[in-house]
C-alpha positions as CSV (number, residue, x, y, z in Angstrom):
1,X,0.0,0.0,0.0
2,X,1.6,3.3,-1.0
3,X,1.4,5.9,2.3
4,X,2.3,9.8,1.7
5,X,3.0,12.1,4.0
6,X,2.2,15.6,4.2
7,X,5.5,17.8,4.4
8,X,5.5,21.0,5.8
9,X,4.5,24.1,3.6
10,X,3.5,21.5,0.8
11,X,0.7,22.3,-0.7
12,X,-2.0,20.2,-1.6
13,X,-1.0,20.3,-5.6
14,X,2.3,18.8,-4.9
15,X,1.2,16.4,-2.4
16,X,-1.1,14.9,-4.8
17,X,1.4,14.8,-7.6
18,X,3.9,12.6,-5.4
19,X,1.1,10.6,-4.3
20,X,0.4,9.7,-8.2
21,X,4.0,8.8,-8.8
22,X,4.4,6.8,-6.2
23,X,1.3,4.7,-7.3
24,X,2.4,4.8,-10.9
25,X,5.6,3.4,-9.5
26,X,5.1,0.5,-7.2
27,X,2.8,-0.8,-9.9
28,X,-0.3,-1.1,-8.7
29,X,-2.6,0.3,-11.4
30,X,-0.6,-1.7,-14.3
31,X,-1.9,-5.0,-12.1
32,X,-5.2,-3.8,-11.4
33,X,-5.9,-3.4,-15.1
34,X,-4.8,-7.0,-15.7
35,X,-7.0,-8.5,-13.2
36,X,-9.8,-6.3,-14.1
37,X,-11.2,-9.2,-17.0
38,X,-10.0,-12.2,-15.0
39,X,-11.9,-14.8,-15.5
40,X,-11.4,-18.0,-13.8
41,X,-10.9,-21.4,-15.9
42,X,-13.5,-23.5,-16.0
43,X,-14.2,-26.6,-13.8
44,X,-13.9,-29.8,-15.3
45,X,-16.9,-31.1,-14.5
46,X,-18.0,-27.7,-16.7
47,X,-16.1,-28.2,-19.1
48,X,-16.7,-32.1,-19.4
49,X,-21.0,-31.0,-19.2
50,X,-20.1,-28.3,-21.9
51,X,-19.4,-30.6,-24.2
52,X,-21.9,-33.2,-23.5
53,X,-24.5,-30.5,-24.2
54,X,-22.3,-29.8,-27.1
55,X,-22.5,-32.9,-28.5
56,X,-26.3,-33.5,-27.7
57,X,-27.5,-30.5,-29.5
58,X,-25.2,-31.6,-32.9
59,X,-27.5,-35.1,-32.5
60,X,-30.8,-33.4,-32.2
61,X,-29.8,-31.0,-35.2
62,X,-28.6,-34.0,-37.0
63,X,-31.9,-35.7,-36.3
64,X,-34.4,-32.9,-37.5
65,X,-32.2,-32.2,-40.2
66,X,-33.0,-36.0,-41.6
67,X,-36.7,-36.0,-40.3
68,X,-37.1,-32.5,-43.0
69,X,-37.9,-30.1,-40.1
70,X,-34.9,-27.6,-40.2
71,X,-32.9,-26.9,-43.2
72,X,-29.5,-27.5,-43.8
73,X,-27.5,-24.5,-42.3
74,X,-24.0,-23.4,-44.5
């Protein structure tokens, strides 16, 4: 955590400006911006029901696709 004290006769401008570098410096915006769209990887139990669903949809397609109720898609 970046701490900034107050010198005397600083004024409020300068204060702020050294409290800016100082954040810019220790690097705590750059990793706050990479975290910010963290997303987690997925379970495997997600990722293995993912793919069942996956591969049951690609059946039923396949099925109305024969029985003449939804066209072929390109």
């Amino acid at each position: 955590m970046v701490t900034v004290q107050r010198r005397p006769n600083e004024t409020s401008g300068a204060l702020l400006r050294r409290f800016t570098r100082r954040v810019q410096q220790s690097g705590i915006l750059l990793n706050a911006r990479r975290l910010r769209f963290y997303a987690p990887k997925p379970t495997k139990r997600l990722t293995r029901v993912r793919a069942l669903r996956r591969v049951a949809m690609a059946r039923e397609r396949m099925r109305l696709e024969k029985l003449g109720k939804v066209s072929e898609e390109k």
